[in-house]
C-alpha positions in Angstrom: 0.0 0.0 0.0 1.1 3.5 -0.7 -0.8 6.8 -0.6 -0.5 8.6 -3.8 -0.5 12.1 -4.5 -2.5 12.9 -8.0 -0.5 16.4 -7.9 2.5 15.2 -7.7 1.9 12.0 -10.4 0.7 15.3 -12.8 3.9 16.7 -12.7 6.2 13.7 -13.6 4.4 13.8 -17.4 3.7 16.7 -20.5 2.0 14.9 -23.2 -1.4 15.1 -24.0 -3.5 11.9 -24.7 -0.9 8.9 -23.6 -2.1 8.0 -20.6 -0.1 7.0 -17.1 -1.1 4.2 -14.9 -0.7 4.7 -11.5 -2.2 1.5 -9.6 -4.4 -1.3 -10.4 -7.1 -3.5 -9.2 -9.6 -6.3 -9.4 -8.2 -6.0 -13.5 -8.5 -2.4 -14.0 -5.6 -0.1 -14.3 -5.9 3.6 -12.5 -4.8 6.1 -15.4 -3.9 9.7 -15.5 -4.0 11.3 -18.7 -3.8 15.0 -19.7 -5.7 15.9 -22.6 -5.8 19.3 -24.8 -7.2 19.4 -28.3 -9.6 16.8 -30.0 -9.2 12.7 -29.5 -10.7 10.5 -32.6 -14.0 9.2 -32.5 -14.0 5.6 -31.0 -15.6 3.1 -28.7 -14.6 0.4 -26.7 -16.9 -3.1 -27.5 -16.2 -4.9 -24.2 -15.4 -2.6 -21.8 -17.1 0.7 -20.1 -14.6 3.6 -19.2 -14.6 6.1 -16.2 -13.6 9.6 -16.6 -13.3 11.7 -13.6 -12.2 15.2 -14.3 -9.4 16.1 -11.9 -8.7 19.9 -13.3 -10.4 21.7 -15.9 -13.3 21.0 -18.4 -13.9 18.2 -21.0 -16.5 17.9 -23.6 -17.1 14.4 -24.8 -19.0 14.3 -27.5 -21.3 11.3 -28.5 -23.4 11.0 -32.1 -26.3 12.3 -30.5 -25.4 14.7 -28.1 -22.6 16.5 -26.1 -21.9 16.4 -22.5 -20.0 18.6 -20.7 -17.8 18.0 -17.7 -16.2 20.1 -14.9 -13.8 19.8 -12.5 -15.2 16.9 -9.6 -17.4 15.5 -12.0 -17.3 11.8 -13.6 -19.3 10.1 -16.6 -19.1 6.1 -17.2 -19.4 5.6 -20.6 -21.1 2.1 -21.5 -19.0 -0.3 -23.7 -19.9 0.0 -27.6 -20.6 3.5 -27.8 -19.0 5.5 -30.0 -17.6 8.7 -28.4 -14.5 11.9 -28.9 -13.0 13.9 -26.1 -12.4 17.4 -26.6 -10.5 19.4 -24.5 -10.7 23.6 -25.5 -7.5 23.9 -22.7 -5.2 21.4 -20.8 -7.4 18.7 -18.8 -6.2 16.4 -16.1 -8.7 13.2 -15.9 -8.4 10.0 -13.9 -9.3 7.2 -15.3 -10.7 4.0 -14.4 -10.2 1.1 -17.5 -9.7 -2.9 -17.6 -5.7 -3.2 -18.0 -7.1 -5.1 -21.7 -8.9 -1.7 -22.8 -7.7 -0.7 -26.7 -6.7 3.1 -26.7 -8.4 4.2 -29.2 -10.9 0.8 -29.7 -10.5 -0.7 -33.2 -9.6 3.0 -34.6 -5.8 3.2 -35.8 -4.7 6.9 -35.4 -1.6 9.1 -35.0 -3.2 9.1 -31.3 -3.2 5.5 -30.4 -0.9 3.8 -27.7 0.5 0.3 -27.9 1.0 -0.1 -24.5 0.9 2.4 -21.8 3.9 3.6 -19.2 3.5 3.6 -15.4 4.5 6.3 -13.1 
């Protein structure tokens, strides 16, 4: 066991949309990402995703609607539903994902991580 301090994890990292893992458990893997810009459209067919918005605002956009969220806020997205993050200005988000979750789903991009680094 050892306490963690998000802050601190935030500073050891600059790039935008490769996320960190920090912990894991029960098959999930604790994420921090920072995000600034637009992701790709995508969805993940077997597994739902948690984002919890550490600092600053995130749009995630879904085919039929927006939804915005703030700082202390969190949305579970379901798995097969196709949805892009958009970030206007830097966003920190914690993230909650099985340690088997695709990056970007079945979507190749520029974006996409192979494997993700732990800090």
């Amino acid at each position: 066991m050892e306490v963690l301090n998000l802050n601190d994890k935030f500073s050891l990292f600059q790039e935008y949309w490769t996320p960190k893992i920090i912990g894991q458990l029960n098959g999930q893997d604790v994420k921090l990402a920072k995000l600034m810009g637009e992701f790709v459209w995508h969805n993940h067919k077997e597994e739902d995703e948690l984002f919890f918005i550490v600092k600053g605002t995130l749009t995630i956009e879904f085919r039929d609607k927006k939804v915005k969220l703030k700082e202390g806020e969190m949305l579970i997205i379901p798995k097969g539903i196709d949805h892009k993050p958009v970030a206007i200005n830097e966003v920190w988000v914690l993230l909650f994902e099985p340690s088997t979750i695709k990056h970007t789903g079945e979507v190749k991009d520029k974006l996409t991580k192979q494997r993700f680094d732990t800090i």
